[in-house]
C-alpha positions as CSV (number, residue, x, y, z in Angstrom):
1,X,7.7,-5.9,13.5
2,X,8.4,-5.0,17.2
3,X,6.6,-2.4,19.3
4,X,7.9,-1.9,23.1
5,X,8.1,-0.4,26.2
6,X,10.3,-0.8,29.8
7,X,8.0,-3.7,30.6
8,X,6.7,-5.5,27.6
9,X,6.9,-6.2,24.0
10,X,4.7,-6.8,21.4
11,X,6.0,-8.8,18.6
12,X,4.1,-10.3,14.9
13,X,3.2,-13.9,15.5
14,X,5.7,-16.5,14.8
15,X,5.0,-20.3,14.8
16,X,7.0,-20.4,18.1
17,X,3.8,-18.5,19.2
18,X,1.3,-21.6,18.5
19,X,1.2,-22.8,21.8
20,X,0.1,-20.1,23.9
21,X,-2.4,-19.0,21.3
22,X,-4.0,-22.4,21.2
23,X,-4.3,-22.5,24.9
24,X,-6.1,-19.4,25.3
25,X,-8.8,-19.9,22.5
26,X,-9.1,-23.6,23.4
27,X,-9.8,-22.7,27.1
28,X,-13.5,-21.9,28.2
29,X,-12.4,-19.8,31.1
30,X,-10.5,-17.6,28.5
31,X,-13.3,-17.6,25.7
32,X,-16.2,-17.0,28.1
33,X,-16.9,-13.7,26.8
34,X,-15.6,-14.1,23.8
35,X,-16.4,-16.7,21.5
36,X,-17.0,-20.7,22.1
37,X,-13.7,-22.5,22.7
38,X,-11.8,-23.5,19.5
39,X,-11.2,-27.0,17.8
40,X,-7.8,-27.7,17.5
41,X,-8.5,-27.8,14.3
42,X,-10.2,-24.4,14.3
43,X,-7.0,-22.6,16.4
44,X,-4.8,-24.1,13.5
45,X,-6.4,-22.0,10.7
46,X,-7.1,-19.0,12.5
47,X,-3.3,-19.4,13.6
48,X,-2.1,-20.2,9.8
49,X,-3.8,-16.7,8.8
50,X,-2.7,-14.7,11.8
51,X,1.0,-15.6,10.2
52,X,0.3,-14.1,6.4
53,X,1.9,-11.6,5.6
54,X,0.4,-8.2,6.7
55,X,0.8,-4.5,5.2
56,X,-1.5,-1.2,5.3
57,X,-3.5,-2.8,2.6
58,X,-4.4,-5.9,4.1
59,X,-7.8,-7.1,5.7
60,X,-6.3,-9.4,7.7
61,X,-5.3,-9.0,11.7
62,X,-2.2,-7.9,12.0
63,X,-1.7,-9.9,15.1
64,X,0.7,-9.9,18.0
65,X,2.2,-11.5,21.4
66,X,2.9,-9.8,24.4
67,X,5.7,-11.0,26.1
68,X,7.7,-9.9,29.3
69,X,10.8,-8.4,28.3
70,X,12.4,-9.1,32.2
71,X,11.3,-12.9,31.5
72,X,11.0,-13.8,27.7
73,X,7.4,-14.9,29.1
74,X,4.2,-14.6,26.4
75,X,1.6,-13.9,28.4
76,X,-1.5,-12.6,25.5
77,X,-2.1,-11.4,22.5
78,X,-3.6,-8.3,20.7
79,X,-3.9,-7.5,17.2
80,X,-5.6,-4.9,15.2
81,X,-7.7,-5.2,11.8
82,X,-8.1,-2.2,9.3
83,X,-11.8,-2.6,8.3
84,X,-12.8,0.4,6.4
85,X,-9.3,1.6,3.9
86,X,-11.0,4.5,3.2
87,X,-11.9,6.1,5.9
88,X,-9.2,4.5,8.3
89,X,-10.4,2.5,10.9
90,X,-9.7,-0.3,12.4
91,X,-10.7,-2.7,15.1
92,X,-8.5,-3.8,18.2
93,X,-9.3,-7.1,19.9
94,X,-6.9,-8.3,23.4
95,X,-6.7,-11.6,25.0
96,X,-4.5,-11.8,28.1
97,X,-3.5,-15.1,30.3
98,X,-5.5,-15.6,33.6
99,X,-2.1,-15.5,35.5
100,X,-1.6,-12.5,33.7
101,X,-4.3,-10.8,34.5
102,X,-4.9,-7.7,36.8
103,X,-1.4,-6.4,36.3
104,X,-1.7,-3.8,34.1
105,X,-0.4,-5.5,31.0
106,X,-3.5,-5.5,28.6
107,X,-3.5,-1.5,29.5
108,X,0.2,-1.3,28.2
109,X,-0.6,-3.5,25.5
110,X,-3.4,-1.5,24.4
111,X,-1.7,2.0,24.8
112,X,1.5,0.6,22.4
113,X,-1.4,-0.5,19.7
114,X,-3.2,2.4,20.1
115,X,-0.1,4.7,19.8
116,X,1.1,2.6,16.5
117,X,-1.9,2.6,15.5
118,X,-2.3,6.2,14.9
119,X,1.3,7.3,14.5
120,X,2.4,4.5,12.3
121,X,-0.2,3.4,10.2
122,X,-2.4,7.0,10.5
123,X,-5.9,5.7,11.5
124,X,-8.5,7.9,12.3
125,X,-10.5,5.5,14.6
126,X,-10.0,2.4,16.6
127,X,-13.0,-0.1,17.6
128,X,-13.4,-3.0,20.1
129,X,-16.3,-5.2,20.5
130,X,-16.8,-6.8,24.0
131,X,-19.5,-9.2,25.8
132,X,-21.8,-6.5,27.6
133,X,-20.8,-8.9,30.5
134,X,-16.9,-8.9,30.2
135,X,-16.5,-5.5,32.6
136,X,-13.0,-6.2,32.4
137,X,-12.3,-5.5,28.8
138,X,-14.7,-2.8,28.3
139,X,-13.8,-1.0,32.0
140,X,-10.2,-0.4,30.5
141,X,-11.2,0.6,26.8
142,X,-12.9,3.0,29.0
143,X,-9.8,3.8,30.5
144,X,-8.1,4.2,27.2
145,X,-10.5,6.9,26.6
146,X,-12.7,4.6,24.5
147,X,-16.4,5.5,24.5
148,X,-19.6,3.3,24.1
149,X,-21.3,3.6,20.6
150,X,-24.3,1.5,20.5
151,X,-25.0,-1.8,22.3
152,X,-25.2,-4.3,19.6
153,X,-28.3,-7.1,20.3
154,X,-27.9,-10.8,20.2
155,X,-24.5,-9.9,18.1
156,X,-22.7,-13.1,19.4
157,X,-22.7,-16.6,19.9
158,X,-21.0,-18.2,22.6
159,X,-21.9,-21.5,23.9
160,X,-24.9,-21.6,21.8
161,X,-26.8,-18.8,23.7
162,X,-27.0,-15.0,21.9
163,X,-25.2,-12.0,24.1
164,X,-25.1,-8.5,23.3
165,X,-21.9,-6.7,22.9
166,X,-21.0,-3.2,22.9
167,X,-19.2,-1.1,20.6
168,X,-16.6,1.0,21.8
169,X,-14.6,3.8,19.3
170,X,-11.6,6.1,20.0
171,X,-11.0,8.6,17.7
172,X,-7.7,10.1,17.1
173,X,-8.6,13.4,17.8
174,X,-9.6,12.2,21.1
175,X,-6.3,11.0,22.4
């Protein structure tokens, strides 16, 4: 499964993909508003099940890498997770490489899964959940025409220490 633009692609994960998704969830300056750094052993199981299998009907992320199609570089990842069947959405979580960063390639990222999201697999709504303190990710779900929900208290560990997140939505209808 292959979703692209001019600039970059998105791809399912492959085991050639272990590398880059280990670094990022094993680094502290990449999980500080996200979750406390991995385990090896912890990146290898979340890995193993980000490589399953994935249809309409599963509750697992359908995960993928973003990679520069003038390069062959990976430079992130972004996946999406149906979470309610029923009523059609799904959640939308991005990670991008600090060398990466600040070029507009989470946005693009973002606008293919969004676009896929509700074109080819007809969800109503997407969610993202973000560190009140990580401005970047929630200034461009904001962009994306996301809108804060609720702010969600003591929601997350990281590091030991509680931090609220917010809840963003987009609803089809909105885009």
């Amino acid at each position: 499964m292959k979703i692209s633009n001019s600039r970059i692609k998105l791809a399912k994960f492959v085991e050639a993909d272990f590398n880059i998704f280990a670094d990022m969830r094993m680094c502290p300056e990449m999980m500080e508003h996200i979750y406390t750094p991995f385990t090896l052993e912890e990146v290898k199981q979340q890995f193993s099940a980000y490589l399953a299998p994935w249809d309409k009907s599963s509750n697992d992320w359908l995960s993928f890498s973003i990679e520069l199609i003038s390069s062959g570089e990976k430079v992130g990842n972004i996946g999406l997770k149906i979470k309610d069947h029923e009523s059609k959405v799904a959640e939308v979580g991005f990670m991008i490489r600090k060398q990466s960063q600040g070029k507009g390639i989470a946005s693009e990222a973002l606008s293919l899964a969004k676009n896929f999201a509700f074109n080819d697999l007809g969800l109503n709504k997407i969610e993202a959940t973000c560190s009140t303190a990580n401005q970047a990710s929630f200034s461009l779900l904001e962009k994306h025409g996301f809108k804060q929900e609720t702010v969600l208290k003591n929601n997350s560990v990281i590091n030991g220490k509680s931090v609220d997140d917010f809840l963003y939505g987009l609803v089809k209808q909105a885009i």
